[in-house]
C-alpha positions as CSV (number, residue, x, y, z in Angstrom):
1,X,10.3,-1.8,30.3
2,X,6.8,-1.9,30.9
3,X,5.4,-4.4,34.1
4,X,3.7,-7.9,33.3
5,X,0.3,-7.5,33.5
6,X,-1.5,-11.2,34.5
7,X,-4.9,-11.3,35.2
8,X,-6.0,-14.7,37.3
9,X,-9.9,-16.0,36.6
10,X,-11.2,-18.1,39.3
11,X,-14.7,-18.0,41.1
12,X,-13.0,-20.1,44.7
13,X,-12.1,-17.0,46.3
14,X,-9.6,-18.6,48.6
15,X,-8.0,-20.6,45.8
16,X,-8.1,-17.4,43.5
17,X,-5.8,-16.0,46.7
18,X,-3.1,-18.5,46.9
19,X,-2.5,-18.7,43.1
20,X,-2.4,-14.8,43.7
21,X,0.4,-15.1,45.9
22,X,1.6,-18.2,43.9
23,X,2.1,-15.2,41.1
24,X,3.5,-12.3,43.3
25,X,6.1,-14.7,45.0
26,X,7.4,-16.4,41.4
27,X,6.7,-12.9,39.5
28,X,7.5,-10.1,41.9
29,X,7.3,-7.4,39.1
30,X,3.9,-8.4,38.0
31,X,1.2,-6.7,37.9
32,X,-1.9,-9.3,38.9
33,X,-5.6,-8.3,38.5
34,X,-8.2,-10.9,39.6
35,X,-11.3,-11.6,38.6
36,X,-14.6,-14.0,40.2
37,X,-16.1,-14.9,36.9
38,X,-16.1,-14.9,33.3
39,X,-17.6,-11.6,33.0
40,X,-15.4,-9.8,35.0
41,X,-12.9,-11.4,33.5
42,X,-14.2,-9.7,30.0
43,X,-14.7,-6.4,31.4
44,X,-11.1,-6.4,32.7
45,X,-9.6,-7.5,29.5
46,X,-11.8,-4.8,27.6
47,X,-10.3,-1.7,29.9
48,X,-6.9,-3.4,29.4
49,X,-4.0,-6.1,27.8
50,X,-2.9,-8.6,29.2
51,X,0.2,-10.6,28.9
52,X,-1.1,-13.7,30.3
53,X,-4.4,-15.7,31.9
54,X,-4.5,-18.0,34.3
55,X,-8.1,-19.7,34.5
56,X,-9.6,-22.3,36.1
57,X,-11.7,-24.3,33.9
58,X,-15.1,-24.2,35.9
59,X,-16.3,-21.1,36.0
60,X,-19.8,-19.6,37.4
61,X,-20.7,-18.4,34.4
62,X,-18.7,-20.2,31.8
63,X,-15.8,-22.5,31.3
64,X,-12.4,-21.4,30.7
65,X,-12.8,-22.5,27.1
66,X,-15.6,-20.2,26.2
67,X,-14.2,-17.4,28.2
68,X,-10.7,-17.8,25.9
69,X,-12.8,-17.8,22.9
70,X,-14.8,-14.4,24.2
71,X,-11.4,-13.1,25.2
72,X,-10.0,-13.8,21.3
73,X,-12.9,-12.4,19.7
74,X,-12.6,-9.4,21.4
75,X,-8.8,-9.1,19.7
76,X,-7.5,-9.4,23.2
77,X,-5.4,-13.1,22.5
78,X,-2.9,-13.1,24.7
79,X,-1.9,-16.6,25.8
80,X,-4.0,-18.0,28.4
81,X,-3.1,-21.0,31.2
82,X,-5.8,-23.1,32.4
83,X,-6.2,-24.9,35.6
84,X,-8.4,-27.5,36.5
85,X,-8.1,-29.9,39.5
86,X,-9.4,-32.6,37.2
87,X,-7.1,-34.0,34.9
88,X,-10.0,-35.8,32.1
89,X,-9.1,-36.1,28.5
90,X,-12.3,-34.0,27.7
91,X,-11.4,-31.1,29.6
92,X,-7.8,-30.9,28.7
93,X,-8.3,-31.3,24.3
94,X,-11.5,-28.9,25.2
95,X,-9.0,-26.5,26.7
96,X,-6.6,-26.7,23.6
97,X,-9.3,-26.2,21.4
98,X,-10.1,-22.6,22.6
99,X,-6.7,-21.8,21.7
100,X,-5.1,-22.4,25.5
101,X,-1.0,-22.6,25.5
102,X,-1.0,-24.9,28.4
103,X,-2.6,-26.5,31.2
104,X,-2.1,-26.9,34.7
105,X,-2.9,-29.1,37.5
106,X,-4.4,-26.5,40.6
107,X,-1.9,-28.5,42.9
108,X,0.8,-27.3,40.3
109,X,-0.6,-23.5,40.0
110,X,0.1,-23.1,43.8
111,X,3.5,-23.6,43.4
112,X,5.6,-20.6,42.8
113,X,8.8,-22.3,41.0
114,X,6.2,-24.2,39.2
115,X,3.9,-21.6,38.2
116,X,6.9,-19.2,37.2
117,X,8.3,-22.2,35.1
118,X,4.6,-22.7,33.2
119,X,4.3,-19.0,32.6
120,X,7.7,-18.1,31.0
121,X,7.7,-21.0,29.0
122,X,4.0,-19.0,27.8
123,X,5.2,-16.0,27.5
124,X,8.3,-16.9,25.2
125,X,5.9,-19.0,23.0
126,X,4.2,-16.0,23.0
127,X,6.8,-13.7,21.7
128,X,8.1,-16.3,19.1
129,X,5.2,-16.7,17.7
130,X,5.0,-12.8,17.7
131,X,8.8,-12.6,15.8
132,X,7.9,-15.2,13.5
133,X,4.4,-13.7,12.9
134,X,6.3,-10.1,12.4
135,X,9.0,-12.3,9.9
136,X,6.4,-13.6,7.9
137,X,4.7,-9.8,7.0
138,X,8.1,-8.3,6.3
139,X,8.4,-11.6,3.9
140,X,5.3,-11.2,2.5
141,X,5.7,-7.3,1.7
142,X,9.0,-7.9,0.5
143,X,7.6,-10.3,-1.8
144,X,4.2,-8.3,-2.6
145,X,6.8,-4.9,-3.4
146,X,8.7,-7.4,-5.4
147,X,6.1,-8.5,-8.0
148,X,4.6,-4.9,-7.9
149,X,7.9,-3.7,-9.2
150,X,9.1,-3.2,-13.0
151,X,13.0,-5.1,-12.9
152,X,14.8,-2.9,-14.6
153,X,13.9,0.8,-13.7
154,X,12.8,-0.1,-10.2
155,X,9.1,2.0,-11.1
156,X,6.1,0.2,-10.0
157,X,4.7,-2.3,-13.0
158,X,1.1,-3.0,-14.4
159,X,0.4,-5.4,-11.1
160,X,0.6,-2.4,-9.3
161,X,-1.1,-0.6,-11.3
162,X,-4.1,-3.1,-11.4
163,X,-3.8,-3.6,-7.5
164,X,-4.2,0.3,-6.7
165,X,-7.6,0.0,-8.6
166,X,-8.5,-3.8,-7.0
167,X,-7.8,-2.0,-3.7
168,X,-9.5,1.1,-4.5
169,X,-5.9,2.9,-3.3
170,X,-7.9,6.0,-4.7
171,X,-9.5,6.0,-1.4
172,X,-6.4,7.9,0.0
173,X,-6.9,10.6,-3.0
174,X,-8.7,14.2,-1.6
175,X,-12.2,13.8,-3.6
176,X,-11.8,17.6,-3.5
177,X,-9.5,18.0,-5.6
178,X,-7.9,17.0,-9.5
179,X,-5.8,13.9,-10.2
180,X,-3.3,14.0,-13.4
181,X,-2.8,11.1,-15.6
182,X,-0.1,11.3,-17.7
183,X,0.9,9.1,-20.3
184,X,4.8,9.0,-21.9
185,X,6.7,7.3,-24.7
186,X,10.2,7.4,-26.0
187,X,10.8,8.4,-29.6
188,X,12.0,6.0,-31.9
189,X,12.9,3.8,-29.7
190,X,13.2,1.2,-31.6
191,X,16.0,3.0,-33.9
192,X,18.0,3.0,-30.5
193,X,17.9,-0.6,-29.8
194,X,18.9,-1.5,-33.6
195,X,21.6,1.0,-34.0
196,X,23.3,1.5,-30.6
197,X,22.3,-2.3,-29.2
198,X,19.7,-3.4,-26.5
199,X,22.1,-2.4,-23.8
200,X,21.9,1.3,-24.9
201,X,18.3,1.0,-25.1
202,X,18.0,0.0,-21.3
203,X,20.4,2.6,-20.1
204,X,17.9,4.6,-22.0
205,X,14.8,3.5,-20.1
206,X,16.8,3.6,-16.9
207,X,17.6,6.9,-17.6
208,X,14.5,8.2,-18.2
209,X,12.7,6.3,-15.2
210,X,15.5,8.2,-12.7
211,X,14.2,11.4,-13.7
212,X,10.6,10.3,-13.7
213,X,11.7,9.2,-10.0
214,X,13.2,11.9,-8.8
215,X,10.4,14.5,-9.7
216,X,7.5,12.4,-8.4
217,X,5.8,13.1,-4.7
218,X,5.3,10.8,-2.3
219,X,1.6,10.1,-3.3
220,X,2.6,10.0,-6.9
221,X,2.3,7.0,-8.6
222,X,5.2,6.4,-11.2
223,X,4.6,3.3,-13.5
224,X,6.6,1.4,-16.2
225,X,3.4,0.7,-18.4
226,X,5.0,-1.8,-21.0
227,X,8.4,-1.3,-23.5
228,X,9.4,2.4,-23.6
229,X,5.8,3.5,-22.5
230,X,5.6,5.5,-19.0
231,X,2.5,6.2,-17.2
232,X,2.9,9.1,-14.0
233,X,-0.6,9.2,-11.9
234,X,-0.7,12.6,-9.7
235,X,-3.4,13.6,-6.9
236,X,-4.5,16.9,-6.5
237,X,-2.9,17.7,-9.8
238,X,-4.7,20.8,-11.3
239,X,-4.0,20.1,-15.4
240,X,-1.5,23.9,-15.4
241,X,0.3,22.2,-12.9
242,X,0.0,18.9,-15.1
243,X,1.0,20.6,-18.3
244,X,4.0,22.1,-16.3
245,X,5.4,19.3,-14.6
246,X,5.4,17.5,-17.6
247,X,7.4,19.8,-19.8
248,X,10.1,20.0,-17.4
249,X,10.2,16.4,-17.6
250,X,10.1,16.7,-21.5
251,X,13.2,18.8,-21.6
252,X,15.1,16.9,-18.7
253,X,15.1,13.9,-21.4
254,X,16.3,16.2,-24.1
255,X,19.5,16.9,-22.0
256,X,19.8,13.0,-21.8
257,X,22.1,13.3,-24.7
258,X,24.6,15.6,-23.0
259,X,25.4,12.6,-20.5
260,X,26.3,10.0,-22.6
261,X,23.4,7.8,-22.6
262,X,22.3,7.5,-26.2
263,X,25.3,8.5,-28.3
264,X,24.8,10.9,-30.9
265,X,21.3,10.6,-31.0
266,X,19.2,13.3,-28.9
267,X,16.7,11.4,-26.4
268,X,12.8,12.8,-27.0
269,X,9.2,11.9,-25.6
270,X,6.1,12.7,-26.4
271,X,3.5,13.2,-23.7
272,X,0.1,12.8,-23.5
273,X,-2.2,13.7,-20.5
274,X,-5.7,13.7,-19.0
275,X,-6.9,15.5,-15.6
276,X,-10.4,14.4,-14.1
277,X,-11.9,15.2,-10.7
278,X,-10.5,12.6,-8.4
279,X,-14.0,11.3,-7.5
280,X,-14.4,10.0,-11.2
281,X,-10.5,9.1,-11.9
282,X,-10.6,5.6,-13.9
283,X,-8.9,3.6,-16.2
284,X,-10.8,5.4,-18.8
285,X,-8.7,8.5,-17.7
286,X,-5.3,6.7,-18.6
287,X,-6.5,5.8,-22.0
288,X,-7.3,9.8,-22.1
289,X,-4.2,10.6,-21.4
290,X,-2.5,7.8,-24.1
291,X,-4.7,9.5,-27.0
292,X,-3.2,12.5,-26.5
293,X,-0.3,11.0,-26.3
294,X,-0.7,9.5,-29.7
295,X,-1.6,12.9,-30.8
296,X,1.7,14.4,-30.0
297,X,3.5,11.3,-31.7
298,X,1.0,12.6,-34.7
299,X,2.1,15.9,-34.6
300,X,5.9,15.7,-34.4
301,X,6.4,14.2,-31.0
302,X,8.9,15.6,-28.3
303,X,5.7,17.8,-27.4
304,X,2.9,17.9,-24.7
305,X,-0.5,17.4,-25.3
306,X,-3.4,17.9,-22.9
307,X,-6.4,15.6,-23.8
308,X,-8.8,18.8,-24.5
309,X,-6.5,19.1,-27.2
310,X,-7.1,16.1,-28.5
311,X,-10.8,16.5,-30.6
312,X,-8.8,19.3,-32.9
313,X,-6.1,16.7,-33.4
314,X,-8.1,13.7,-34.8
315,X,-10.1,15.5,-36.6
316,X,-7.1,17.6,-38.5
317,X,-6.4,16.5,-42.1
318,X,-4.0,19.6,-42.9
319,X,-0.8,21.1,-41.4
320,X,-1.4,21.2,-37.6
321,X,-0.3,24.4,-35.0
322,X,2.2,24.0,-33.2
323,X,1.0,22.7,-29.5
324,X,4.6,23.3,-28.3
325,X,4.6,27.0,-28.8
326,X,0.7,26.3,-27.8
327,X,1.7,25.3,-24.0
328,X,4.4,27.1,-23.4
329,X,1.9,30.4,-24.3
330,X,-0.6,28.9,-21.5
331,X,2.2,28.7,-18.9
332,X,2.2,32.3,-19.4
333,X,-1.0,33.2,-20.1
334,X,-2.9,34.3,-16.4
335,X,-6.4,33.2,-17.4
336,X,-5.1,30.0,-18.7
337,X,-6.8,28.8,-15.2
338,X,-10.3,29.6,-16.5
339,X,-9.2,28.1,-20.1
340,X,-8.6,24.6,-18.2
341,X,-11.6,25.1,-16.3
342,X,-13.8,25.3,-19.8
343,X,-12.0,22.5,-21.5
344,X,-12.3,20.2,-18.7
345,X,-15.9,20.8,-18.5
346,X,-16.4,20.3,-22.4
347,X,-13.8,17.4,-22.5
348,X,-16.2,14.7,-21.7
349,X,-18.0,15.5,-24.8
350,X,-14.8,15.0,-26.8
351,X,-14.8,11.9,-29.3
352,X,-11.4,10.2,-30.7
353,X,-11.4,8.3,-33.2
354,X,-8.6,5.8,-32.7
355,X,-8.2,4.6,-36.7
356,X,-7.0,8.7,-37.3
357,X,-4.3,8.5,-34.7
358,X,-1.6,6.4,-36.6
359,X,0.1,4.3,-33.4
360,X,3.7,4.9,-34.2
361,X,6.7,4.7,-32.0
């Protein structure tokens, strides 16, 4: 355990001395550092911490009040003692005011069962206010991971999502490099709850955020957006590796089935995603991603679509390719790389319009 460090502030040299020895004879262990002044007093604290101060109110160059408020400012506020051999009403309350835990006669200082008695009692104000301090953070960030978090699938919830833009949590993304939205819902989902009863419908969604879970990264960002909707944001996230992750997610909920969880019924999603350069990542980016997401509902759902795929989408009125067969042809393909590359570059230029996507579960 590491030595109490006190440093003692008073500009009488031999009165400086026998609180010194007042210290060393109450406190044995301690470590005392003296000081004539108020601004060796600041230079001391600056090179180190201190546990405690014990100052005497008049100072050369200051008062013990505007030295304790020098000493705070600087982020060094350990709990400071003052001692004065006046006992005025003014210089106590101005004393208290600075943020002083207690105040001592000089008489009183030079006592060593005294002194020991004033500066423990300090110290374990100190330390409770330091648990309680400590209590009240873990309170508030279990409360804070509370309200950020969806109830029943235990992903993080649109307050997160709206804090980790308020916050610009983006910060902590490499500007470098890609970040992957991408955008999820459930088939007929609805069919579930009315045929097989809310209950099913949740072990559904439970389901399907456990495997959303489990393949995230730490700096992933997994989110229940609303109802059966899921929105997965991924840093330095080229869109292959996009496109990838997210059909091994699409067939993990196929194989829901095969468990139990939804009867008879096969579980499917459909999947939409968009993947900018992280230094222009935005909300507009998630609303990318749930176009194309839209798109594959369009197109027969339990499919992938990139949002450069979305432009030849919207604007079909006939039979449409298949984008499954599509994807899995890109996985494959070894200049699929420099085909990303293009249809990032163009995708900017891409125009949806919403009233040919027909929003259907």
């Amino acid at each position: 355990m590491s030595k109490l460090q006190i440093l003692i502030v008073d500009d009488d040299a031999n009165h400086r001395d026998l609180i010194q020895r007042a210290v060393q004879e109450a406190l044995p262990t301690a470590e005392v550092v003296t000081a004539s002044d108020g601004g060796e007093a600041l230079s001391a604290s600056a090179e180190q911490r201190f546990d405690c101060y014990l100052i005497d109110f008049n100072l050369g160059d200051c008062t013990a009040a505007e030295l304790i408020e020098r000493i705070n400012t600087g982020g060094n506020s350990s709990p400071a003692i003052v001692i004065s051999s006046s006992n005025q009403q003014d210089i106590v309350v101005r004393s208290i005011r600075s943020g002083c835990v207690d105040f001592i006669n000089k008489n009183d200082a030079t006592q060593a069962l005294i002194l020991r008695e004033r500066v423990v009692a300090t110290l374990k104000k100190k330390l409770g206010d330091k648990r309680r301090r400590k209590r009240l953070e873990r309170r508030m960030k279990a409360l804070q991971q509370a309200a950020d978090t969806d109830l029943l699938t235990g992903l993080s919830n649109r307050q997160a999502f709206d804090r980790f833009f308020l916050q610009n949590d983006r910060k902590t993304f490499d500007r470098r490099g890609d970040t992957a939205a991408i955008f999820l819902d459930i088939d007929h989902f609805k069919s579930i709850n009315d045929r097989f009863g809310h209950a099913r419908g949740d072990a559904v969604l439970i389901s399907v955020a456990d495997l959303i879970e489990r393949r995230c990264d730490q700096s992933d960002l997994a989110i229940r957006w609303g109802g059966e909707e899921f929105v997965i944001i991924k840093p330095q996230c080229s869109l292959k590796a996009a496109i990838a992750w997210a059909e091994d997610l699409r067939l993990a909920i196929t194989q829901l089935d095969g468990q139990g969880v939804s009867g008879t019924d096969c579980v499917t999603a459909s999947f939409g995603l968009c993947v900018t350069p992280s230094v222009s990542f935005s909300t507009d980016t998630i609303e990318k991603a749930d176009r194309a997401m839209y798109c594959s509902k369009r197109t027969g759902r339990n499919r992938v679509t990139p949002w450069c795929d979305v432009s030849s989408h919207a604007s079909s009125k006939g039979p449409v390719i298949s984008y499954k067969r599509s994807i899995e042809e890109t996985l494959v393909n070894p200049r699929a790389d420099v085909d990303f590359t293009r249809h990032r570059q163009q995708s900017h230029r891409l125009c949806v319009n919403a009233d040919e996507i027909d929003r259907v579960s």
